[in-house]
TIKEDO-310157 format. One record per residue: residue number from 1; residue in three letters; x, y, z negated of N, C-alpha, C, O, CB in turn. Coordinates in steps of 0.05 Angstrom, whole numbers, always signed. Glycine has a CB too. Layout:
N
+-----+-----+--------+--------+--------+--------+--------+--------+--------+--------+--------+--------+--------+--------+--------+--------+--------+
|   n | res |   n_px |   n_py |   n_pz |  ca_px |  ca_py |  ca_pz |   c_px |   c_py |   c_pz |   o_px |   o_py |   o_pz |  cb_px |  cb_py |  cb_pz |
+-----+-----+--------+--------+--------+--------+--------+--------+--------+--------+--------+--------+--------+--------+--------+--------+--------+
| NUM | ALA |      X |      Y |      Z |      X |      Y |      Z |      X |      Y |      Z |      X |      Y |      Z |      X |      Y |      Z |
...
+-----+-----+--------+--------+--------+--------+--------+--------+--------+--------+--------+--------+--------+--------+--------+--------+--------+
//
This chain:
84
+-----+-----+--------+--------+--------+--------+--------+--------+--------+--------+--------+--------+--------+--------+--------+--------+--------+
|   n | res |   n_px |   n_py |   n_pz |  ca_px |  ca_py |  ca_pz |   c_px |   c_py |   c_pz |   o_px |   o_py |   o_pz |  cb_px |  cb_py |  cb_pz |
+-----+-----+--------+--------+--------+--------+--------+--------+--------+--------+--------+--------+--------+--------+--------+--------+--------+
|   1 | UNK |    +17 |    -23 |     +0 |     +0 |     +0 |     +0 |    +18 |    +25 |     +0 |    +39 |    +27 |    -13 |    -19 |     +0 |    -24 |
|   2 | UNK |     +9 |    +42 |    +15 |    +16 |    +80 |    +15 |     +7 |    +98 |     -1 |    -17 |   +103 |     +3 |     +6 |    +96 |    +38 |
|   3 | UNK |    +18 |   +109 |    -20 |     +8 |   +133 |    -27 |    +26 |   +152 |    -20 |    +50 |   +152 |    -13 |     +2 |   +135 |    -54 |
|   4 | UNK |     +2 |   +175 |    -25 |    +15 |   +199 |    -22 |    +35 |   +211 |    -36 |    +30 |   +210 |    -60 |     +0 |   +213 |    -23 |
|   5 | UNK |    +58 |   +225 |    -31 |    +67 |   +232 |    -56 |    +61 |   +257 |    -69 |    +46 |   +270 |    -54 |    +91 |   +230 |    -56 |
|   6 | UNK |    +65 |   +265 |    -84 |    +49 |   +296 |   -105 |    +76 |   +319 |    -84 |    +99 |   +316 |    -76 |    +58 |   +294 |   -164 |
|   7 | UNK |    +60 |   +338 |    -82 |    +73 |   +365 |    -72 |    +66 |   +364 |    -42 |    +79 |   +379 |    -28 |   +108 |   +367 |    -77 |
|   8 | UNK |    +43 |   +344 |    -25 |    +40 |   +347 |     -2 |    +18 |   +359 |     +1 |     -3 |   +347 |     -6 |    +43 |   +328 |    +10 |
|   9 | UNK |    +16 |   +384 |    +12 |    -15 |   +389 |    +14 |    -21 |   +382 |    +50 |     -3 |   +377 |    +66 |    -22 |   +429 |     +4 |
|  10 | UNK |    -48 |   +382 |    +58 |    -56 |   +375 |    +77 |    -76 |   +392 |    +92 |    -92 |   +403 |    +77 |    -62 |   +353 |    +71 |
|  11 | UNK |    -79 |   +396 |   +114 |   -102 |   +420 |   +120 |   -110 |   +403 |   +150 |    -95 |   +399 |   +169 |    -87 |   +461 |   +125 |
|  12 | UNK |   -142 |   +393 |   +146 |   -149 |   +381 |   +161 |   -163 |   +406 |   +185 |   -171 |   +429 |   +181 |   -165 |   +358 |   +147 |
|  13 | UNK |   -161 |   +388 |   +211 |   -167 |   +404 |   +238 |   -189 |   +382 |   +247 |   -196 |   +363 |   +233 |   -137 |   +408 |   +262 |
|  14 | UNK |   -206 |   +392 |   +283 |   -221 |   +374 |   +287 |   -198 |   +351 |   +300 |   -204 |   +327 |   +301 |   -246 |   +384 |   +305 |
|  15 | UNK |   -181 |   +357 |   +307 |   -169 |   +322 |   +325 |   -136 |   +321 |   +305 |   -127 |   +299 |   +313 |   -160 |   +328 |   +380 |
|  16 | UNK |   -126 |   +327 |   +295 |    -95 |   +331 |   +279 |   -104 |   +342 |   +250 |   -125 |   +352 |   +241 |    -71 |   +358 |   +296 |
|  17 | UNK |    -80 |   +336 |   +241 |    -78 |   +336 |   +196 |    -47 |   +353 |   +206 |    -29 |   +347 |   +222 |    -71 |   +287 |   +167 |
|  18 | UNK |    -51 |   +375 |   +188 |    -26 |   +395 |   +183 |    -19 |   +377 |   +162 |    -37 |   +365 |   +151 |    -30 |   +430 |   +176 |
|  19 | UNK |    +11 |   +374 |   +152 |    +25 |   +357 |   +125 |    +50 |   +384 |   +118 |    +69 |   +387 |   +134 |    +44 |   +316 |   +137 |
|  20 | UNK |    +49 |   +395 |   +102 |    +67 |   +415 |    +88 |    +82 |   +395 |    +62 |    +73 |   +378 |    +48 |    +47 |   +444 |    +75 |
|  21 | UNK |    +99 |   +402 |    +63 |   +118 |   +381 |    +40 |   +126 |   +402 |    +21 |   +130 |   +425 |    +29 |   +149 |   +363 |    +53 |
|  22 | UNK |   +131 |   +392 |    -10 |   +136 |   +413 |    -24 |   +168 |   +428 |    -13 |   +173 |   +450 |    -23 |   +134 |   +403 |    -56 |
|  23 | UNK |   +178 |   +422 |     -3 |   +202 |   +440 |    +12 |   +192 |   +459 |    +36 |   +205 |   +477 |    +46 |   +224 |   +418 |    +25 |
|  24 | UNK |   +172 |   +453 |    +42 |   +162 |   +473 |    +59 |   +167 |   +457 |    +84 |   +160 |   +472 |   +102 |   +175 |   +503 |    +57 |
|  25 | UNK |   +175 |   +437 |    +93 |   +181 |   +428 |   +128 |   +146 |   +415 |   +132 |   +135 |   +398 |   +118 |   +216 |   +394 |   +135 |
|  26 | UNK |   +136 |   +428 |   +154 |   +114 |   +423 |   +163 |   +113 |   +402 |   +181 |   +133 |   +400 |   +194 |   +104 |   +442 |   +171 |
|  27 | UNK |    +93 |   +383 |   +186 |    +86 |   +357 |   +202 |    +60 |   +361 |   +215 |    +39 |   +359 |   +202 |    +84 |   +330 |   +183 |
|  28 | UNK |    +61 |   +367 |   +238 |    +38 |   +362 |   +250 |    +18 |   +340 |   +267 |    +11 |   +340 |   +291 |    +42 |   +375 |   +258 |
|  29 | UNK |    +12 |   +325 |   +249 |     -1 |   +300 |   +271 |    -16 |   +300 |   +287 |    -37 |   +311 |   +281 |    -13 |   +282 |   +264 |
|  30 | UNK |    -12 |   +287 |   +318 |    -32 |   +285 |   +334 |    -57 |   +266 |   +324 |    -59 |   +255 |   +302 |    -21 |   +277 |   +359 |
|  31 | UNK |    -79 |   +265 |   +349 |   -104 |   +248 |   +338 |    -94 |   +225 |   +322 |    -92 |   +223 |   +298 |   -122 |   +237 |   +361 |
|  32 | UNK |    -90 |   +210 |   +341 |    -87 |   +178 |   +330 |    -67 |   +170 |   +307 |    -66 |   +147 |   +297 |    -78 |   +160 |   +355 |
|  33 | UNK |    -47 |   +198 |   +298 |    -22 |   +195 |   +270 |    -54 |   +207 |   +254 |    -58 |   +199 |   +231 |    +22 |   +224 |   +269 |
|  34 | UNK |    -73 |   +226 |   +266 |    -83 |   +237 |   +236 |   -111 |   +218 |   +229 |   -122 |   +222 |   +207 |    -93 |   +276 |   +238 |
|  35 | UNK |   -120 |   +202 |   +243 |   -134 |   +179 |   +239 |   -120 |   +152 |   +223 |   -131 |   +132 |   +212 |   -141 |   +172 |   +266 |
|  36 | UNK |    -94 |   +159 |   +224 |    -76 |   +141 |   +217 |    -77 |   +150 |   +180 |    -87 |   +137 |   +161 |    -44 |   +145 |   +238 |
|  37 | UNK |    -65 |   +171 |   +180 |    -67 |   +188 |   +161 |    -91 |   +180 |   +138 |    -90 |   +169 |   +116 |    -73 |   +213 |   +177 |
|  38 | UNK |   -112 |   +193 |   +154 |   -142 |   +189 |   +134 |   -144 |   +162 |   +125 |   -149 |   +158 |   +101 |   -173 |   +195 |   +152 |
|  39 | UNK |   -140 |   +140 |   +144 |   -145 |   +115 |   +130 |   -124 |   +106 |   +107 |   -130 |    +88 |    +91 |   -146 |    +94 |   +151 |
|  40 | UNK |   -103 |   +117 |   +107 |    -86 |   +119 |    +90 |    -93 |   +133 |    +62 |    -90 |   +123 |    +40 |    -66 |   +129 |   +102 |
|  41 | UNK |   -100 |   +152 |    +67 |   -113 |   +162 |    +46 |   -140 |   +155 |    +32 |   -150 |   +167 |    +13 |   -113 |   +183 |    +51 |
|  42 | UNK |   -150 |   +132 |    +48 |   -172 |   +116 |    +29 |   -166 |    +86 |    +24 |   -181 |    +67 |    +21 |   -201 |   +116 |    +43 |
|  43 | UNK |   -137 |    +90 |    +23 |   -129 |    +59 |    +16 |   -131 |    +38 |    +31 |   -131 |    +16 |    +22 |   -142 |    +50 |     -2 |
|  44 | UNK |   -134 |    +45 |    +58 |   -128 |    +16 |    +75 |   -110 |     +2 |    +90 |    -98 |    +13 |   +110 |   -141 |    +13 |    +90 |
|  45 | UNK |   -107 |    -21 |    +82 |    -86 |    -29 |    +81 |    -72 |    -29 |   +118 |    -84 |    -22 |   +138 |    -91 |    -57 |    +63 |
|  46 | UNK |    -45 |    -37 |   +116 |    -38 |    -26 |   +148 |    -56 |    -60 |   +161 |    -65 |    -50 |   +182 |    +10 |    -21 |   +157 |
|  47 | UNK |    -62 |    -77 |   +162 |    -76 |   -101 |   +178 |    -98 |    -89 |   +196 |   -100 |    -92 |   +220 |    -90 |   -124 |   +158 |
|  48 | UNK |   -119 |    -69 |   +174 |   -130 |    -62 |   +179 |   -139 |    -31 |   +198 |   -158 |    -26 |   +212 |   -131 |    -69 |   +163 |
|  49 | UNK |   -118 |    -17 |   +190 |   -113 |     +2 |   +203 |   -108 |    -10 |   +231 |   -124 |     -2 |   +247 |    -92 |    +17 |   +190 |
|  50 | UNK |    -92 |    -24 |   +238 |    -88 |    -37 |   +271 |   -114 |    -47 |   +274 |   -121 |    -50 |   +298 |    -64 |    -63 |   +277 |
|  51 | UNK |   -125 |    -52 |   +262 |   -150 |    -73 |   +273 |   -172 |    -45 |   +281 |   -187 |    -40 |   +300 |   -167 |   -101 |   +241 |
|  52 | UNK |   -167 |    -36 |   +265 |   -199 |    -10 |   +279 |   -181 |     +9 |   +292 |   -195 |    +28 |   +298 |   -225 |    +15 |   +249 |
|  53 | UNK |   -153 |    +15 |   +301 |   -149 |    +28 |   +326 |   -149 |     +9 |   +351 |   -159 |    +10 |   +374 |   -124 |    +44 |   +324 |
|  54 | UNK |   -139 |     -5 |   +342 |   -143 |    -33 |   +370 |   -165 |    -37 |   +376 |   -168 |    -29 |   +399 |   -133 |    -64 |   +364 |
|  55 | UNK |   -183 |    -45 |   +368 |   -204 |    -40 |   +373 |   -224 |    -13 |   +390 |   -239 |    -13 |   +410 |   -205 |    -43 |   +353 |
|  56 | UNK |   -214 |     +7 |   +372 |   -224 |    +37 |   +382 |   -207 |    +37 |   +407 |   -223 |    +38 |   +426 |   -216 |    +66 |   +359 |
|  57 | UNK |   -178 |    +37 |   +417 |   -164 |    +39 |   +436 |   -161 |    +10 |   +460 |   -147 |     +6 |   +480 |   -139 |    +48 |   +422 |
|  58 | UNK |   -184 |     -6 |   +445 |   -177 |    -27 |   +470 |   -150 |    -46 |   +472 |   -146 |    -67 |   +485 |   -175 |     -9 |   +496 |
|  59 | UNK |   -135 |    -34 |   +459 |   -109 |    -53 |   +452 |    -97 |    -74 |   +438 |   -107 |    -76 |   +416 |    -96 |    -45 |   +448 |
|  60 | UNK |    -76 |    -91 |   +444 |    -77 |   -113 |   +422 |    -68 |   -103 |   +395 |    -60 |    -82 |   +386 |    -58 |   -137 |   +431 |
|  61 | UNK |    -72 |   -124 |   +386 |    -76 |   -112 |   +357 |    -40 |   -110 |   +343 |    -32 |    -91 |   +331 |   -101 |   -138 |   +335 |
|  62 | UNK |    -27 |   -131 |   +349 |     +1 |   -135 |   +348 |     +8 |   -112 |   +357 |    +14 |    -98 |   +338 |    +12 |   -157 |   +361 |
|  63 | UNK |    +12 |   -100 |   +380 |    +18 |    -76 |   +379 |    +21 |    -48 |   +360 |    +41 |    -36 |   +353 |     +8 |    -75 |   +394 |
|  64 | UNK |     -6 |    -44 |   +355 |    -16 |    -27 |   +344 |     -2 |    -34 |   +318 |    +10 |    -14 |   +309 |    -44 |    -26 |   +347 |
|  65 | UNK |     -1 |    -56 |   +304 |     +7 |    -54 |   +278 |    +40 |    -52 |   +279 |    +51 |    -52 |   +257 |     -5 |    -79 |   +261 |
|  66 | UNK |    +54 |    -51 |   +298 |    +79 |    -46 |   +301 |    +78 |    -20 |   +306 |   +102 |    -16 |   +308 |    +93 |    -62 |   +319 |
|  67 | UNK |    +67 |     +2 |   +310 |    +69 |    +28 |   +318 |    +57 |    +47 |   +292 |    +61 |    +70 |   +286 |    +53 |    +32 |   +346 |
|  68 | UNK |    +38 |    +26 |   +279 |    +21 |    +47 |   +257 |    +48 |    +37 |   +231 |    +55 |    +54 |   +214 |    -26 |    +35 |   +246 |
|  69 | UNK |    +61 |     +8 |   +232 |    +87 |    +14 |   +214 |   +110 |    +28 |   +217 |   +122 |    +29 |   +196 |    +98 |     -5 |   +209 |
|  70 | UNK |   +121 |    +40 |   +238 |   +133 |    +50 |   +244 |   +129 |    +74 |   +233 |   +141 |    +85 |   +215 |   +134 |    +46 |   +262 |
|  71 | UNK |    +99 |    +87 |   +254 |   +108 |   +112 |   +229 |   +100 |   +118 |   +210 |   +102 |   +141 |   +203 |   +106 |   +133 |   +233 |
|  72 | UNK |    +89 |   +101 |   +194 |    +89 |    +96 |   +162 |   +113 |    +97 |   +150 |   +117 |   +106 |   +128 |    +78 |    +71 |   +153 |
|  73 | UNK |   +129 |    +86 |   +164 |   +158 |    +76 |   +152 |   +180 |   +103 |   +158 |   +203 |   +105 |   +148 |   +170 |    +42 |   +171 |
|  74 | UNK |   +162 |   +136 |   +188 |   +176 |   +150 |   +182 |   +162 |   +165 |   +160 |   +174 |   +186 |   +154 |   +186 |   +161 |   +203 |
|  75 | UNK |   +142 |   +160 |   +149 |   +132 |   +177 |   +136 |   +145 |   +169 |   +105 |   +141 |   +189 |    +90 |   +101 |   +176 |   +142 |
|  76 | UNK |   +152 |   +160 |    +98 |   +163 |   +135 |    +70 |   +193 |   +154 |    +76 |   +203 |   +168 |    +57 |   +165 |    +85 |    +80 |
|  77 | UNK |   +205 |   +152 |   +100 |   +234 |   +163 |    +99 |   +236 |   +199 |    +96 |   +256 |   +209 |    +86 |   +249 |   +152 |   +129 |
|  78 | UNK |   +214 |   +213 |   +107 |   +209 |   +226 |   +106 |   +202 |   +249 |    +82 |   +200 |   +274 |    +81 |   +202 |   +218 |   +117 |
|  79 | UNK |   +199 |   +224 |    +62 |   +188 |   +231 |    +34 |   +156 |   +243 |    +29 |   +150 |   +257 |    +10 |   +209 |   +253 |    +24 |
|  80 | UNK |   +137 |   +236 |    +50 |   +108 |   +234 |    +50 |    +97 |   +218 |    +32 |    +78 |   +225 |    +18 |    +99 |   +226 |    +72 |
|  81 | UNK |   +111 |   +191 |    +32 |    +92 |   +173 |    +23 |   +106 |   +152 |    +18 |   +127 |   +146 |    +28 |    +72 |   +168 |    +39 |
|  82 | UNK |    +91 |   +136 |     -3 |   +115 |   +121 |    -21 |   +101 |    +93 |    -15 |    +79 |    +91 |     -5 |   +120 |   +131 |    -60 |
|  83 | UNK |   +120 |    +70 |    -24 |   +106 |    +43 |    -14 |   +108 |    +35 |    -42 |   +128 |    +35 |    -56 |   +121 |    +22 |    +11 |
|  84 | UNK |    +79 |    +25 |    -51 |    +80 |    +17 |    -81 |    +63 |    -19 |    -70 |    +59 |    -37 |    -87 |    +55 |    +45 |   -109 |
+-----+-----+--------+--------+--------+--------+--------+--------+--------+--------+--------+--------+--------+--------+--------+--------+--------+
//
């Protein structure tokens, strides 16, 4: 599981999530990182996250869960979000 870490604020748009870090370096996600995003922030787990964009996008699902870990994993290096 992902959480957030404390000092990120977030400012939601209609298609992208602004991510400000308490150092101030800003992240701007496109659609499908800020869909990525939200489900993250209600706790679902990454299996799942591939399964309803693969789905939504028509694609295999293996894929998708190699691209939604990825950038989870830049978001973790990044200091966004922590893996507990």
């Amino acid at each position: 599981m992902y959480v957030v870490n404390s000092g990120i604020s977030v400012e939601y748009f209609e298609n992208e999530v602004i991510l400000v870090s308490s150092d101030e370096k800003i992240h701007c996600l496109n659609e499908t990182a800020a869909e990525i995003w939200k489900l993250v922030e209600k706790n679902t787990d990454i299996d799942n996250i591939a399964l309803y964009l693969a789905n939504k996008y028509s694609v295999p699902c293996e894929d998708v869960k190699k691209d939604v870990m990825k950038m989870l994993e830049e978001f973790v290096e990044k200091n966004i979000l922590t893996v507990q």
